[in-house]
C-alpha positions in Angstrom: -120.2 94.1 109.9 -119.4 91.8 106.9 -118.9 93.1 103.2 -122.2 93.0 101.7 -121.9 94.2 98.0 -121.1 91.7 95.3 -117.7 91.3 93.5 -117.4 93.8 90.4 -114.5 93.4 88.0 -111.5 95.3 88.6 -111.1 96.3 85.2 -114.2 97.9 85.2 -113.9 99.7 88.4 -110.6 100.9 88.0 -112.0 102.3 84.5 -115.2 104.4 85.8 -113.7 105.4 88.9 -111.3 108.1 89.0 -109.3 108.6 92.1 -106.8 111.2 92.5 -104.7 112.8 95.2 -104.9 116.6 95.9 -104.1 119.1 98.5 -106.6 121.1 100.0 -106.0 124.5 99.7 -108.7 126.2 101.8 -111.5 125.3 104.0 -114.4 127.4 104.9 -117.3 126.6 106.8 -121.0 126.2 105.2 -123.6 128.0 107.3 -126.1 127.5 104.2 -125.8 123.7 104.1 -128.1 121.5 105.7 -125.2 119.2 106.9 -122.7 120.1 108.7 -119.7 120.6 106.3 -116.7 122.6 104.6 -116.4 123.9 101.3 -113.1 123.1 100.0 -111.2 123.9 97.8 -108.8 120.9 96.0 -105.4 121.3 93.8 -105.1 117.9 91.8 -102.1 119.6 89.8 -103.1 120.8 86.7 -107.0 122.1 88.2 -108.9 123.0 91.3 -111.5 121.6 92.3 -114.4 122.7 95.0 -116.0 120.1 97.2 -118.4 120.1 99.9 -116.8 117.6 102.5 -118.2 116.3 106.2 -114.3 116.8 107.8 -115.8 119.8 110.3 -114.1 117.2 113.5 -110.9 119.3 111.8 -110.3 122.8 112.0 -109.9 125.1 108.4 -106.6 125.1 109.7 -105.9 121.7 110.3 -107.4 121.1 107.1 -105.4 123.4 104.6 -102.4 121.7 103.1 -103.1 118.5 103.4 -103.6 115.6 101.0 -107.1 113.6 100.7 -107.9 111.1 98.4 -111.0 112.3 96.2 -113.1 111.0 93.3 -112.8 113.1 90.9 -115.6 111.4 87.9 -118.9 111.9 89.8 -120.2 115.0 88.0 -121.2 118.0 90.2 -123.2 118.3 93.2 -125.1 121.4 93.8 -125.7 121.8 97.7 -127.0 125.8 98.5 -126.0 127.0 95.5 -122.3 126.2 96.0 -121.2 123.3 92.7 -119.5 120.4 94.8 -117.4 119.0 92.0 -115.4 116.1 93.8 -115.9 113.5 96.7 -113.1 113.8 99.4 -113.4 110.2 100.8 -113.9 109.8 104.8 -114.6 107.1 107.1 -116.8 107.2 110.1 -114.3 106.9 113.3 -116.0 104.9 116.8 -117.4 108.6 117.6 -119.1 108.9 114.3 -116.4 111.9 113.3 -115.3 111.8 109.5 -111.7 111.3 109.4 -110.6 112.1 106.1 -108.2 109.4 103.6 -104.8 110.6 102.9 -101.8 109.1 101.3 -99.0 108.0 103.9 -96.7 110.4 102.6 -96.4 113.1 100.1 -96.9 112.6 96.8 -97.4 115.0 93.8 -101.2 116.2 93.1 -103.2 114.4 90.6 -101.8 111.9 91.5 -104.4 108.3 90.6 -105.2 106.0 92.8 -105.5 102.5 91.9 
């Protein structure tokens, strides 16, 4: 596996893509969906936001109260009906499990990433 997109310029990217911290308040599962995913519910401080998200390797348990790292500029997603207004970012794991981006400790919600 090498890195196969070409350079951007930071500026730009750091411009157009908003990346914030937030905590998720509740997880529910999402018979309807085609995928296999949770409907979430994110606190970045100052609003909520719902998301759609691929972390079902987790429990709703596991998952409420934690911090992910999500993009918040994408515009909304509708999947069964249900608006997906963020992108909680994942990564594949050797079992093809999403494991879900977090910060290494606390910090407050809202929180950008740069």
């Amino acid at each position: 596996m090498g890195i196969e997109e070409p350079d951007i310029d930071p500026a730009v990217f750091l411009e157009d893509v908003e990346t914030r911290i937030g905590t998720i308040r509740s997880a529910a599962p999402f018979p309807e969906a085609r995928k296999d995913v949770y409907r979430l519910e994110v606190d970045f401080g100052e609003e909520i936001r719902q998301s759609a998200a691929g972390l079902t390797s987790y429990t709703t348990d596991e998952l409420e109260g934690r911090q992910v790292v999500a993009v918040v500029n994408l515009g909304t997603v509708s999947i069964a009906g249900f608006e997906s207004q963020c992108l909680v970012l994942g990564v594949d794991d050797a079992d093809g499990d999403v494991v879900h981006l977090q910060p290494e400790r606390e910090v407050a919600d809202g929180t950008r990433v740069y």
